[in-house]
C-alpha positions as protocol buffer text, in pm:
chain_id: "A"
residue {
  index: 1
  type: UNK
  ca { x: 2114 y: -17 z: -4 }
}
residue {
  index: 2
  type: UNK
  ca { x: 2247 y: -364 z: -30 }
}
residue {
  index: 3
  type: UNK
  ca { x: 2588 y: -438 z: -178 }
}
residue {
  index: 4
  type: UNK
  ca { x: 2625 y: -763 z: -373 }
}
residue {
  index: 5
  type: UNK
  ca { x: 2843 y: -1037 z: -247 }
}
residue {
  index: 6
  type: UNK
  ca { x: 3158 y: -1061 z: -338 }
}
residue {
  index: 7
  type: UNK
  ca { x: 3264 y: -1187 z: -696 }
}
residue {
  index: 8
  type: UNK
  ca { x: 2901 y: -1150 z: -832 }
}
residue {
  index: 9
  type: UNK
  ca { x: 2869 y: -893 z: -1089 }
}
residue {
  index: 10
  type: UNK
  ca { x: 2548 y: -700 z: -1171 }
}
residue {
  index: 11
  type: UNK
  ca { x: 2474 y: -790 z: -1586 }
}
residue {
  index: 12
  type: UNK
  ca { x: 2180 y: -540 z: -1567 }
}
residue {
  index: 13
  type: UNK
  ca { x: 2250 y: -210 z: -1792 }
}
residue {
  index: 14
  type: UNK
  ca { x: 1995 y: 49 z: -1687 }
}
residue {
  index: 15
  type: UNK
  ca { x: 1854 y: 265 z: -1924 }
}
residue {
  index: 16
  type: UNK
  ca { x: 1710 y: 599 z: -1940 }
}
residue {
  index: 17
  type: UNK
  ca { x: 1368 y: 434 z: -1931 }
}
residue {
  index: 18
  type: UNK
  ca { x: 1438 y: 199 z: -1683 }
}
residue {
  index: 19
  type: UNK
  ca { x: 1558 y: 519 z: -1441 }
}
residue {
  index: 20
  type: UNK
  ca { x: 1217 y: 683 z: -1543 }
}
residue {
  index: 21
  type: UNK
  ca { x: 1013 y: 421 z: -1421 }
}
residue {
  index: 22
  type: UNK
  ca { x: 1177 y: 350 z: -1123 }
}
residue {
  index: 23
  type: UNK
  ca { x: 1131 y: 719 z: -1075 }
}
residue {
  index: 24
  type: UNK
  ca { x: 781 y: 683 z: -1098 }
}
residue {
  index: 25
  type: UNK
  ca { x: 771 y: 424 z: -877 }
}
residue {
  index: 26
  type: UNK
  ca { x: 930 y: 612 z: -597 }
}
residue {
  index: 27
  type: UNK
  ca { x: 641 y: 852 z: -731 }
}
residue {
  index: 28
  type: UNK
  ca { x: 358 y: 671 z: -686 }
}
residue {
  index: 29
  type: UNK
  ca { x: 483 y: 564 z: -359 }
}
residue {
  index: 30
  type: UNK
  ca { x: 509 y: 855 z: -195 }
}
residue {
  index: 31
  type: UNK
  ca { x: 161 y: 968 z: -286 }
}
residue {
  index: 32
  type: UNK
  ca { x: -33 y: 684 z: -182 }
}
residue {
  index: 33
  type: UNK
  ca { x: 183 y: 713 z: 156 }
}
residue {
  index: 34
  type: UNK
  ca { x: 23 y: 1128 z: 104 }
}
residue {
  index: 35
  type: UNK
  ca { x: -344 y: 934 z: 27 }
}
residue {
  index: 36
  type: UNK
  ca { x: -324 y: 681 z: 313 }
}
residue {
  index: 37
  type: UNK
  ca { x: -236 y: 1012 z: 567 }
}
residue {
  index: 38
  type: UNK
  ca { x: -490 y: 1181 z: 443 }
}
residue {
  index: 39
  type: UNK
  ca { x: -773 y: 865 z: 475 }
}
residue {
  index: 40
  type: UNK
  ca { x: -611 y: 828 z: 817 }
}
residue {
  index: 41
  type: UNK
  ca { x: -688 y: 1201 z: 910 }
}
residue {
  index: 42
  type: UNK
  ca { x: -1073 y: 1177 z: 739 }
}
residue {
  index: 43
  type: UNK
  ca { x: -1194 y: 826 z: 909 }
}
residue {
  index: 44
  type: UNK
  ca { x: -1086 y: 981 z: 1223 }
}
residue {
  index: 45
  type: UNK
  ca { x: -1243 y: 1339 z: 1143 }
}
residue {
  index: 46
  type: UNK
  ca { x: -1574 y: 1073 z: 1060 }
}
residue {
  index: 47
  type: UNK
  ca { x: -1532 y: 897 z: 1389 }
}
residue {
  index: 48
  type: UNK
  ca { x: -1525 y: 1215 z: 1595 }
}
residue {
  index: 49
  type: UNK
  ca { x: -1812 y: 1378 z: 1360 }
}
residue {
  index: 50
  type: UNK
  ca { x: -2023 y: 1017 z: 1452 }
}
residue {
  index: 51
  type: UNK
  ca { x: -1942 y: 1036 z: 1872 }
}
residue {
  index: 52
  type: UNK
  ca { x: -2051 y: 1425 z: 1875 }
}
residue {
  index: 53
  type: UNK
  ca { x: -2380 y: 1306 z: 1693 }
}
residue {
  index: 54
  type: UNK
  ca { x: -2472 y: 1048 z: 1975 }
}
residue {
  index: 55
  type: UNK
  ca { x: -2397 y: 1337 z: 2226 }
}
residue {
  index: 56
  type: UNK
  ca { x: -2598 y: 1541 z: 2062 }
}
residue {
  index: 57
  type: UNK
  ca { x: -2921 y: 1330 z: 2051 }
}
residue {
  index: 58
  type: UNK
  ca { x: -2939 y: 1332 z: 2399 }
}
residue {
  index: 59
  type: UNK
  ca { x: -2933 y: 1679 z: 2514 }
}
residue {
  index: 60
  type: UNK
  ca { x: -3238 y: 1884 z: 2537 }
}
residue {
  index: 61
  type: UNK
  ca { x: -3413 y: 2016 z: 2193 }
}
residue {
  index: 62
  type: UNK
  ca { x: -3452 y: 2356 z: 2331 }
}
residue {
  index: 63
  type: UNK
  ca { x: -3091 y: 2421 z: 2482 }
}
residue {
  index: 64
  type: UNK
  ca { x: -2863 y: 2611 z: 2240 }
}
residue {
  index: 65
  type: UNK
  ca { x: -2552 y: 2423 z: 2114 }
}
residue {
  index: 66
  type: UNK
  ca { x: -2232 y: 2566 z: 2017 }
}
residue {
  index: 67
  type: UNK
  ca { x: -2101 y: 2404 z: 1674 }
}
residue {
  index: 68
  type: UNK
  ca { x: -1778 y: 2556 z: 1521 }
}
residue {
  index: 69
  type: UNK
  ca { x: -1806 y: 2625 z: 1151 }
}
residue {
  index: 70
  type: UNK
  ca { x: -1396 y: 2701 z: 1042 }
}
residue {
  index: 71
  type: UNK
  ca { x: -1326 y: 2956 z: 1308 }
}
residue {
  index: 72
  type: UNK
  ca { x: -1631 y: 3036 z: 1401 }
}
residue {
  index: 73
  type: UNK
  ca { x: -1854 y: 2897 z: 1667 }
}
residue {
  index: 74
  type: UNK
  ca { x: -2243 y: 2943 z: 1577 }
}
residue {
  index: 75
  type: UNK
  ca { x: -2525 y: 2875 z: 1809 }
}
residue {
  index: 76
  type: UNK
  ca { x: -2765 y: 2673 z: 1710 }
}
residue {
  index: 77
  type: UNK
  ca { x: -3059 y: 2491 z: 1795 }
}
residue {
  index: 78
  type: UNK
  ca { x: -2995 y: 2090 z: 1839 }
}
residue {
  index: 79
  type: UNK
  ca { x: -3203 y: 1997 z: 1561 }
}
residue {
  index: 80
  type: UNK
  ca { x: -3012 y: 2251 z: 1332 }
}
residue {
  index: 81
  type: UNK
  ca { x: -2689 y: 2090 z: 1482 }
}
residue {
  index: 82
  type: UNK
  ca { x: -2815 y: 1764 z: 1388 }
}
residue {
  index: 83
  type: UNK
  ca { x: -2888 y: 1828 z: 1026 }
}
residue {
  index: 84
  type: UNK
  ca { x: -2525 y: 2034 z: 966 }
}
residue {
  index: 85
  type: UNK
  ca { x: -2321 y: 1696 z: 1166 }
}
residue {
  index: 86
  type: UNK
  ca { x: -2525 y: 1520 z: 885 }
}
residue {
  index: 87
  type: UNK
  ca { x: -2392 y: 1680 z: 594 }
}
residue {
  index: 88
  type: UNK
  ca { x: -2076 y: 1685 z: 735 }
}
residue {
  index: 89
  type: UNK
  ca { x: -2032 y: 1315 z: 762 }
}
residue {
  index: 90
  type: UNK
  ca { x: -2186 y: 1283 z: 384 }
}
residue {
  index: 91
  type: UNK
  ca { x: -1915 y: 1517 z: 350 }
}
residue {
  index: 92
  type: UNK
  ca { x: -1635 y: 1324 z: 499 }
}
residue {
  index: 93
  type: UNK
  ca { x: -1772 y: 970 z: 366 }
}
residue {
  index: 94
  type: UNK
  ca { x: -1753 y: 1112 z: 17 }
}
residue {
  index: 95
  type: UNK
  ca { x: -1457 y: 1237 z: 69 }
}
residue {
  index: 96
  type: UNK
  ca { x: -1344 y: 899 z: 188 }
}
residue {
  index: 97
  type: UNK
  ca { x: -1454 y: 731 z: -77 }
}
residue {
  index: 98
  type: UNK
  ca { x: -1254 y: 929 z: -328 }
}
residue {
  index: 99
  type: UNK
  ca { x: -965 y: 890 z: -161 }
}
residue {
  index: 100
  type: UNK
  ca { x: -960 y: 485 z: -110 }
}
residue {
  index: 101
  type: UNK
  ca { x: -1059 y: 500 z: -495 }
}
residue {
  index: 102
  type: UNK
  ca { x: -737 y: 714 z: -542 }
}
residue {
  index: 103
  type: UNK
  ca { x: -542 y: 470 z: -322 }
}
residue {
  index: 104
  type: UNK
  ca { x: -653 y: 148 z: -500 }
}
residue {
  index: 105
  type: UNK
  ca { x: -553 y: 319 z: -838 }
}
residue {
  index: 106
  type: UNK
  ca { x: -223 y: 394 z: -718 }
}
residue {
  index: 107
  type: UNK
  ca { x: -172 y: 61 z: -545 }
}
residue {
  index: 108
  type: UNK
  ca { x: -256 y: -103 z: -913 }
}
residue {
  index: 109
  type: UNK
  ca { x: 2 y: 113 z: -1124 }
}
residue {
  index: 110
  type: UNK
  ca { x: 242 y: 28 z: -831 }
}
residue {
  index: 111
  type: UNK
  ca { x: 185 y: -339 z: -864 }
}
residue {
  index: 112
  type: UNK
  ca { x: 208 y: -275 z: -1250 }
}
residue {
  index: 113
  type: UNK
  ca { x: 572 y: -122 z: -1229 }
}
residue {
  index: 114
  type: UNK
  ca { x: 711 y: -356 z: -967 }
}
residue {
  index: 115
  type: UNK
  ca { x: 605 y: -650 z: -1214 }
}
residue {
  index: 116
  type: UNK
  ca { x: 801 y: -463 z: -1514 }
}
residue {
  index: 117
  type: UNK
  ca { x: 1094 y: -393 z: -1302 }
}
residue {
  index: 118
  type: UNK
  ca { x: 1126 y: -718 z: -1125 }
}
residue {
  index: 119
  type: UNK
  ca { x: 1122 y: -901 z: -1454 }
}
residue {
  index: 120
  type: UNK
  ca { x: 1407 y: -681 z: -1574 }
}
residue {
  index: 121
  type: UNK
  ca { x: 1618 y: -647 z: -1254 }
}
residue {
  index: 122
  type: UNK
  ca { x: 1521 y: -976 z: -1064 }
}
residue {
  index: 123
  type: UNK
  ca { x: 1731 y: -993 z: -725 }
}
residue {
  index: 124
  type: UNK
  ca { x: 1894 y: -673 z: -824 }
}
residue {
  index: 125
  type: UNK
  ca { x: 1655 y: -384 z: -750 }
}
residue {
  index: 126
  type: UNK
  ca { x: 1481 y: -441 z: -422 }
}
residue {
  index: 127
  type: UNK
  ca { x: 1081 y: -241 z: -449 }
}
residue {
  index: 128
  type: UNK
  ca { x: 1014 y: -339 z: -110 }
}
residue {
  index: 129
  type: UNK
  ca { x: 964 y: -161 z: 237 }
}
């Protein structure tokens, strides 16, 4: 928090409203920060998901793989392994999908607020990182 120099006043009254929506802002922030963790933790879950795929190509068709299911670890043939790392990367690519839409939706309403509060407050109310 920054304190105002000395012998300026702040002019701004803030009203109930005003407190709600910088509320929400704080809001909003916080759960795209949530979003943006969680995009983090799914392009790298896709990344991993994509390396294990190459590996997997190049053993032997015949020679039972190991794949871990939750908990579990089933064995499987490679080609089984194959089609299950493909579904789980349609998996995680939808899922990343949702997510930057849910991030982009957030980032607009965020934009929208800081535009209604910076016109009110100006230099008084600081939005930023």
């Amino acid at each position: 928090m920054q304190m105002l120099p000395e012998g300026q006043k702040n002019n701004t009254n803030v009203t109930y409203e005003d407190q709600q929506k910088i509320n929400q802002f704080s809001k909003l922030i916080m759960r795209k920060d949530a979003v943006e963790q969680e995009l983090s933790q799914h392009r790298q879950e896709k990344e991993y998901l994509d390396d294990v795929s190459l590996e997997i190509e190049l053993i032997d068709e015949e020679e039972p793989v190991r794949y871990k299911i939750g908990v579990i670890f089933l064995v499987l043939k490679q080609h089984e392994v194959v089609e299950q790392l493909e579904k789980d990367v349609e998996t995680v690519e939808q899922s990343i999908s949702h997510l930057e839409t849910q991030s982009d939706q957030l980032e607009t309403q965020i934009k929208e607020l800081k535009t209604v509060l910076y016109a009110k407050f100006g230099d008084n109310i600081n939005l930023e990182r």
